[in-house]
C-alpha positions in Angstrom: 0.7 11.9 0.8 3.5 13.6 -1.5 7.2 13.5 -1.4 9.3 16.3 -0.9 13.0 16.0 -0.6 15.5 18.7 1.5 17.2 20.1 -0.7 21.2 19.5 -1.1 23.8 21.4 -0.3 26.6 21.5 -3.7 29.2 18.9 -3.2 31.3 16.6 -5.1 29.5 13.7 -7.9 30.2 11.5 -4.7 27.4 12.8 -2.4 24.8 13.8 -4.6 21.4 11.7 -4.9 20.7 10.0 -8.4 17.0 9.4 -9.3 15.9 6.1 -10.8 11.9 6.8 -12.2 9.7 4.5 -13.7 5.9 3.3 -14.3 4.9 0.3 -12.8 2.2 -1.3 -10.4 -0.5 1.5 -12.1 1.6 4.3 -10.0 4.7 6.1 -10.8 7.8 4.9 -9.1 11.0 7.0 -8.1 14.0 6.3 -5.6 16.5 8.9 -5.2 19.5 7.2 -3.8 23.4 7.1 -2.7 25.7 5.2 -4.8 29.3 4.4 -3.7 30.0 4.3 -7.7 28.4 4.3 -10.9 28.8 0.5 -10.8 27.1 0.3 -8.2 24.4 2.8 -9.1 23.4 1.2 -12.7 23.3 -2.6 -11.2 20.9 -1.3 -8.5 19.0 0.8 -10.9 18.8 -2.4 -13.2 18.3 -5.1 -10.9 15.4 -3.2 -9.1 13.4 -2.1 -12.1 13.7 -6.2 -13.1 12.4 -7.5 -9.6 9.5 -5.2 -9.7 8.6 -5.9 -13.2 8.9 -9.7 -12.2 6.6 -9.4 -9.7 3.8 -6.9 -11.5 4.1 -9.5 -14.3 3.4 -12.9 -12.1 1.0 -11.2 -9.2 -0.7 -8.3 -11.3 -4.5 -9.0 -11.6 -4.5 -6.9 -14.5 -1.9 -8.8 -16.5 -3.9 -12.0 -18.0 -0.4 -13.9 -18.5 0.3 -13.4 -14.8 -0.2 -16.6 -12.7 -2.8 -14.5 -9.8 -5.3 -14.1 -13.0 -4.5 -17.5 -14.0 -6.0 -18.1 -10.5 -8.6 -16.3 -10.6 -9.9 -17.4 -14.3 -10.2 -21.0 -13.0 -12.5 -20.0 -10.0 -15.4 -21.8 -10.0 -14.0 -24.6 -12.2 -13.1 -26.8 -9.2 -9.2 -26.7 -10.9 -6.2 -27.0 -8.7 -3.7 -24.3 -9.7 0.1 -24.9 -9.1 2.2 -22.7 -7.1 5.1 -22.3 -6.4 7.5 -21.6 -3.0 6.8 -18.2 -3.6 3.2 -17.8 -4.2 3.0 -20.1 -1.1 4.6 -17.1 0.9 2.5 -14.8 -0.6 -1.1 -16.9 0.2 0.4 -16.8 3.4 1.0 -13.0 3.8 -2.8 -12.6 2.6 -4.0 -15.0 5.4 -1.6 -13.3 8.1 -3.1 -9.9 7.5 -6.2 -11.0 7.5 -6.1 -12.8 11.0 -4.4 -9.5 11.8 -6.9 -7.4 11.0 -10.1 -8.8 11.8 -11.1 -9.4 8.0 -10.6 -5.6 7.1 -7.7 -6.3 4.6 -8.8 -9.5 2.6 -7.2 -10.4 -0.4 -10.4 -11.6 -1.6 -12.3 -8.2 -1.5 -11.7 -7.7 -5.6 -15.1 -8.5 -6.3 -16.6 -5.9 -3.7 -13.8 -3.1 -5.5 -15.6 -3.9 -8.5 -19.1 -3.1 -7.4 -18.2 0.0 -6.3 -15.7 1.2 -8.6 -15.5 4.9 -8.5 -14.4 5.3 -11.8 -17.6 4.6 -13.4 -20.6 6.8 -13.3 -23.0 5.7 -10.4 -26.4 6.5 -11.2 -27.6 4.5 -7.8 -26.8 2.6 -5.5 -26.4 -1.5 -5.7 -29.2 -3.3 -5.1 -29.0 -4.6 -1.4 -29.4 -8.1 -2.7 -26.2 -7.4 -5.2 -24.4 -6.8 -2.4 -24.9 -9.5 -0.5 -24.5 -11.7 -3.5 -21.0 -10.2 -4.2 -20.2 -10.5 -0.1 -20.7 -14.3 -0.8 -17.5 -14.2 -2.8 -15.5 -12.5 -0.5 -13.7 -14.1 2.9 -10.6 -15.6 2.9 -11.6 -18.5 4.9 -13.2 -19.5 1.2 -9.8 -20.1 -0.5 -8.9 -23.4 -0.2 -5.4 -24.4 -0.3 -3.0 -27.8 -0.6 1.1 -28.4 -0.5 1.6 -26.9 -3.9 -1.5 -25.6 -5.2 -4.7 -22.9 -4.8 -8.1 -23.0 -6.1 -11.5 -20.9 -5.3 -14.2 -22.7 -5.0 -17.1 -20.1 -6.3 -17.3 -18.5 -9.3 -16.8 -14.7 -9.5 -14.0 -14.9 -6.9 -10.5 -13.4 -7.4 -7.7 -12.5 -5.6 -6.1 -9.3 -5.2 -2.5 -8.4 -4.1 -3.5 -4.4 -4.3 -3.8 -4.0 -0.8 -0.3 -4.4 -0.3 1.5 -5.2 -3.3 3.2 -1.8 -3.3 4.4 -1.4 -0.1 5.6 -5.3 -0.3 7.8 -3.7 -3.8 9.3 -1.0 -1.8 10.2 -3.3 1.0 12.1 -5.9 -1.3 13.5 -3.1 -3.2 14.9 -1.6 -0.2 16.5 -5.0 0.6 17.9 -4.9 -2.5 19.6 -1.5 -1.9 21.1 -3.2 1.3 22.4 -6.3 -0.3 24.1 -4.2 -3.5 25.6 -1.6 -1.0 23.4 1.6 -1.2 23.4 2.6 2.2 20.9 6.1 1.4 17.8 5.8 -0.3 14.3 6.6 -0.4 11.9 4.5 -2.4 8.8 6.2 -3.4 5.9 3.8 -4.9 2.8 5.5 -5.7 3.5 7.7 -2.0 4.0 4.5 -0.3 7.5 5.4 1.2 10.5 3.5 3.1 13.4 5.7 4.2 17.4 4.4 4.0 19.8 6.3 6.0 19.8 9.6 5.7 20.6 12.0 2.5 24.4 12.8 2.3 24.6 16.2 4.6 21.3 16.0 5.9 19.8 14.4 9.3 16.7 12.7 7.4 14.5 12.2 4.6 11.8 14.9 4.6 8.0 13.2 3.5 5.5 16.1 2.9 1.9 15.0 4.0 -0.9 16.1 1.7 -3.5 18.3 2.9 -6.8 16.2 2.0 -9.2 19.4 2.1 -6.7 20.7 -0.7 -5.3 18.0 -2.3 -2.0 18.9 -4.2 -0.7 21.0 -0.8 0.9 20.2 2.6 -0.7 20.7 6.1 2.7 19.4 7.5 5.8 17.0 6.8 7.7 14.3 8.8 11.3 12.8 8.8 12.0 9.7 7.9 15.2 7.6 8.2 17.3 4.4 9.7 15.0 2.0 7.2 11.6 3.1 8.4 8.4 3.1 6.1 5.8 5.8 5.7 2.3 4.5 4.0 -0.8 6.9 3.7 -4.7 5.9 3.2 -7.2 8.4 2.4 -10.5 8.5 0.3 -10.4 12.2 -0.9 -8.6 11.8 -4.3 -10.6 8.2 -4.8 -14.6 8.3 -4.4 -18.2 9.5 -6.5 -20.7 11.6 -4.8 -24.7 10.2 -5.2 -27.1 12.5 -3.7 -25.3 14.7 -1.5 -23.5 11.4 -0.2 -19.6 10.9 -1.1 -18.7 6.8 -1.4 -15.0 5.9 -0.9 -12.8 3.9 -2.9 -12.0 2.4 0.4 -14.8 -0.7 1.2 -14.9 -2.5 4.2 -15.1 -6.1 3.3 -17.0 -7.2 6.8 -20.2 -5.1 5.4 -19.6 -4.9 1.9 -20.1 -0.8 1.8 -17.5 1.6 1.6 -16.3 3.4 4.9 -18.8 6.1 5.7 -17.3 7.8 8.9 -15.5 11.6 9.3 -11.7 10.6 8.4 -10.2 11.4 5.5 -6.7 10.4 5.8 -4.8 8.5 7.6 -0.7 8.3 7.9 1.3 5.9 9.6 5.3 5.5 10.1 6.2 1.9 10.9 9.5 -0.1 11.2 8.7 -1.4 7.5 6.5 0.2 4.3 4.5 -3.3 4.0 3.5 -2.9 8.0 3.0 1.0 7.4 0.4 0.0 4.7 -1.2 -2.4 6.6 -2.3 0.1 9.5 -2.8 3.1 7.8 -5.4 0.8 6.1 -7.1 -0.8 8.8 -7.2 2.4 10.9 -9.2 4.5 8.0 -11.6 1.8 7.7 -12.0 1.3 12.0 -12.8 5.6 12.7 -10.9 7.7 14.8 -10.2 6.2 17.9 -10.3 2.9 17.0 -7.8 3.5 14.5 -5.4 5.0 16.9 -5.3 2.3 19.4 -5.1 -0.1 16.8 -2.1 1.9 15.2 -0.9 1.8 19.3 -0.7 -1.9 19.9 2.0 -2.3 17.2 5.6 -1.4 18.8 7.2 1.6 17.0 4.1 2.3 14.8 3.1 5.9 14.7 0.0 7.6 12.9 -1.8 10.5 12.6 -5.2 10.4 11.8 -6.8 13.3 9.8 -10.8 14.1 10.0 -13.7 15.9 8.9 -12.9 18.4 12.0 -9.6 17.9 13.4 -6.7 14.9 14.1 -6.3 12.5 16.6 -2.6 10.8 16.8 -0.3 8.1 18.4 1.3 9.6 21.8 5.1 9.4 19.7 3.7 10.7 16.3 4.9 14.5 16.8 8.3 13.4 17.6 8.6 12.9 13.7 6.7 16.2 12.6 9.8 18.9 11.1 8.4 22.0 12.0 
């Protein structure tokens, strides 16, 4: 999924968007925003480039300092970890969306990422015996958990905030806009989206969605506003191709392969970026139908599920197409 912007019409310093862009989370961030001043405008560019570097630096698995690795270098050790109020929430976010899911998102899937990583070259397939060794690390029912402190019990495990950690970021930062006064915004992590308002002289954000047979064009857009989120999932950018066969960078936790079925991408609009995220997920990795109803059963959610040889949608999902 891409961003793309209506164009403005020429008015006054006071209605035109500014653009705050930045690199963080492994994705490029951007929010194009409404200021009432330019006091207002620099404290909200400064104070939401802080509170995502804050949290990249104490959640990022990737940053050694950050207190998740600290977590995850003790597995196996039979340490207690500290945490504090907020870790707490978090740990409870990842047990939340698990329940919610069935096990599909599970913050404990690193070590099933790692086997398959389509970045490296794949000359076979894991050995069935691998992958059942490396299932045995993953389920969040493993983590064990005390007032004030984590620790996993097996060795190998780790924890992973990636399957929501950027749509979490846009959420808060939106907050923030609130709470310092920007009114019109649209926050742009990585494609994972949440709409503020509406641009000044325009009835709503327009979100291009990315045609997955040609990646880098548009099959479509949608309009976004009033604080909703937009969150795409898709494999066609992300996967390695062994003997004829393509292998997501999408793996299904429950079986420990990666989805094998005809979608390719799946986009969801949702009263928050966080909750976008969490269906559009869950629906790729169910299939077709199953992803719609499951899209269907949350109030206000609406997706669009692309395939191999045609759609499928929510019943409200073309009441946000622009045509």
């Amino acid at each position: 999924m891409s961003l793309s912007a209506a164009p403005l019409p020429a008015a006054g310093m006071e209605t035109r968007l500014r653009r705050l862009a930045f690199t963080a989370l492994g994705t490029n961030c951007e929010v194009r925003f409404h200021a009432p001043d330019a006091a207002v405008a620099e404290r909200f560019a400064r104070e939401a480039r802080a509170w995502v570097g804050n949290f990249e630096a104490r959640y990022s698995r990737f940053r050694p300092a950050s207190l998740l690795s600290r977590i995850n270098a003790s597995a196996g050790s039979g340490t207690w970890i500290g945490v504090d109020a907020e870790m707490e929430a978090m740990l409870d976010v990842c047990q939340a969306t698990h329940q919610l899911t069935g096990g599909i998102l599970d913050a404990t899937a690193g070590p099933l990422l790692k086997l398959w990583d389509y970045k490296i070259a794949h000359h076979s397939l894991p050995d069935p015996a691998r992958i059942a060794a490396t299932r045995a690390l993953v389920g969040w029912g493993l983590v064990e958990r005390r007032p004030g402190a984590v620790r996993l019990p097996r060795a190998g495990m780790a924890l992973d905030f990636g399957g929501w950690g950027k749509e979490w970021a846009v959420d808060a930062v939106a907050a923030l806009a609130g709470q310092l006064g920007v009114r019109e915004a649209l926050i742009d992590f990585g494609h994972d989206i949440r709409g503020l308002g509406r641009p000044p002289g325009r009835p709503a954000w327009h979100v291009g969605l990315e045609d997955p047979d040609r990646p880098g064009s548009h099959h479509g857009s949608i309009a976004v506003h009033g604080g909703r989120g937009v969150a795409s999932s898709g494999d066609y950018r992300r996967h390695f191709t062994l003997q004829g066969r393509r292998y997501g960078h999408i793996v299904d936790p429950r079986t420990g392969w990666p989805t094998a079925h005809e979608v390719r991408q799946v986009t969801v609009i949702a009263d928050t970026c966080f909750q976008a995220g969490l269906l559009s997920t869950t629906a790729f990795i169910l299939g077709p139908a199953a992803g719609r109803d499951f899209i269907a059963r949350f109030p206000g959610a609406e997706g669009v599920i692309v395939t191999t040889t045609g759609r499928i949608q929510t019943k409200g999902f073309w009441s946000h197409v622009v045509t």
